[in-house]
C-alpha positions, 0 to 999 in steps of 0.5 A: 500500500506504501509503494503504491501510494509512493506512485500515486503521488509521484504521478501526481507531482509528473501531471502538476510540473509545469512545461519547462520543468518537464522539458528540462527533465527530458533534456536531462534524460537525453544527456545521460542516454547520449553518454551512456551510449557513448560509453557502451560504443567504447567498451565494445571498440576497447573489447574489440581490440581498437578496431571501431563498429563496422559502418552501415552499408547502402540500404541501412543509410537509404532508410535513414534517408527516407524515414521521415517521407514514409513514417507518415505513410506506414504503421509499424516497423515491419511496414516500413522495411517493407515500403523501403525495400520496395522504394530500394529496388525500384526507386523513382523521382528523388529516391534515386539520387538518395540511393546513389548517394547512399551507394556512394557514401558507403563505399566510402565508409567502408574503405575507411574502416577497412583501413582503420581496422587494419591498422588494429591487426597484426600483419599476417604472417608470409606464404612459405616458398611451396605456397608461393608455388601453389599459388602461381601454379593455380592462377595460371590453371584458372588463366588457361582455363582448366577444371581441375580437381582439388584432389587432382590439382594438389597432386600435380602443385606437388609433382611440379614442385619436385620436378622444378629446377633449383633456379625456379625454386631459388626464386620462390625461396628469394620472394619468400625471405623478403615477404618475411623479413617484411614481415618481421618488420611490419610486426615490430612496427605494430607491437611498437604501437600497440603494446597491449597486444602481447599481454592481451593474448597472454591474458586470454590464454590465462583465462581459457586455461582457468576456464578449462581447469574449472571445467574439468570433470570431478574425480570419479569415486568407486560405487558402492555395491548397494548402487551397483545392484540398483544399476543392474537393476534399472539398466538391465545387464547386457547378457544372460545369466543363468537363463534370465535377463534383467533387461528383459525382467525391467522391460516387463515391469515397465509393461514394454514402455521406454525409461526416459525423463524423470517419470522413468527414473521415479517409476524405476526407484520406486519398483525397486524399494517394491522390491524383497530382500531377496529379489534384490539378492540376485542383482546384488549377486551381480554386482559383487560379482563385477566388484570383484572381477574388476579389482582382480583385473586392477591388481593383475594391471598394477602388478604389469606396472610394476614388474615392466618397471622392474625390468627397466630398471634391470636393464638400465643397470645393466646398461650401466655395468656394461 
């Protein structure tokens, strides 16, 4: 009753403001939007490592263009895509100089971003000698007009790389040695402007290794014999023994339906607390009888460890004396 009576006179205070007070509120409001949009565009340039937000393309500034010719006309969003589209693809009067304008200006933009993002990169690292090869080899397929094969055509770059003469690889072996030493160059002027980059990458490595160590899965600990019994029983085994089988018994109980969901895991729990003592006897028979076979299938593996590093050690010392 507070709260709403706290609402109550809020609202009448917001009715009784005069127009200027009002106006001032709303300038207010404008202001802290604007600088908080501001701030969000540079937290996303800052996490995207400098490079700024990639500009609108031809259509995005088409419909800025002519947001208020059709506003007036249309009712909704989706009204407005559709009539700006329709005035997109088949402009008439003004719309088509607007739609070359916006052609213009966004090939303009987009050169320009290109550019200021690349400076944001690091340089690519150089094609190898072979590289180099392939490429030309595959130009001059396409220039001759050949269909090849990938499978087929990675067989012949390679057949011509080895038949190739020492003179013709010394100079994919030359153009190669200078991209990388352009290379080198080019990432030292940038590591030079941009020294944040290093520790940027060091700092995500960090933290996909933190992640992946948190994501590691717990250490798994030995069932008990009690929950070996249950699993024979709502699993089913995957054989026979002794003339009967669980999987058959567990189907028959259900009535021919499929365990799923908790539903199934409820029905399950449920028949085997239903169950006697020594209804239960059989599976838990088959459970110890698992515990056991898989500590002697342990024990028999440790004793292989340890008799293979005995045998090391024999032969090391061996070794040794000779």
């Amino acid at each position: 009753k507070r709260v709403a009576d706290v609402k109550a006179r809020t609202r009448e205070l917001w009715q009784s403001m005069d127009s200027a007070a009002r106006k001032d509120l709303e300038q207010r409001v404008e202001q802290s939007r604007a600088a908080y949009l501001v701030a969000v565009e540079q937290a996303k340039t800052t996490a995207r490592g400098g490079i700024p937000k990639r500009p609108p393309n031809a259509f995005q500034l088409f419909c800025k263009e002519v947001k208020s010719t059709i506003s007036a006309e249309v009712t909704g969003l989706l009204q407005f895509q559709q009539r700006a589209k329709a005035m997109w693809d088949a402009p008439t009067g003004d719309a088509v100089a607007t739609k070359q304008r916006c052609l213009q200006l966004a090939a303009q933009t987009l050169e320009e971003w290109r550019a200021e993002a690349q400076r944001h990169q690091p340089p690519k690292r150089p094609v190898n000698s072979f590289g180099l090869f392939s490429a030309d080899f595959h130009r001059k397929l396409k220039e001759e007009g050949k269909k090849v094969g990938f499978a087929e055509a990675r067989t012949a770059v390679v057949e011509a790389w080895k038949a190739a003469s020492p003179e013709v690889r010394k100079e994919y072996d030359d153009r190669f040695r200078t991209a990388a030493e352009q290379y080198r160059a080019a990432l030292a002027a940038f590591q030079a402007e941009h020294p944040e980059w290093g520790k940027k990458e060091t700092a995500s490595n960090a933290t996909s290794s933190q992640t992946s160590s948190a994501l590691k899965r717990p250490r798994f600990e030995e069932p008990t014999v009690q929950e070996m019994a249950f699993f024979w029983f709502a699993y089913g085994a995957p054989a026979v023994e002794n003339g009967w089988s669980m999987k058959q018994d567990i189907r028959e109980l259900l009535g021919g339906d499929g365990i799923s969901g908790a539903a199934g895991a409820q029905r399950i729990a449920g028949m085997w607390d239903a169950l006697t003592d020594a209804e239960k006897q059989k599976y838990t028979q088959l459970a110890e009888k698992a515990t056991s076979v898989r500590a002697q299938l342990l024990q028999m593996k440790s004793a292989q460890v340890g008799t293979d590093d005995g045998d090391t050690t024999e032969s090391s010392g061996s070794d040794s004396e000779n």
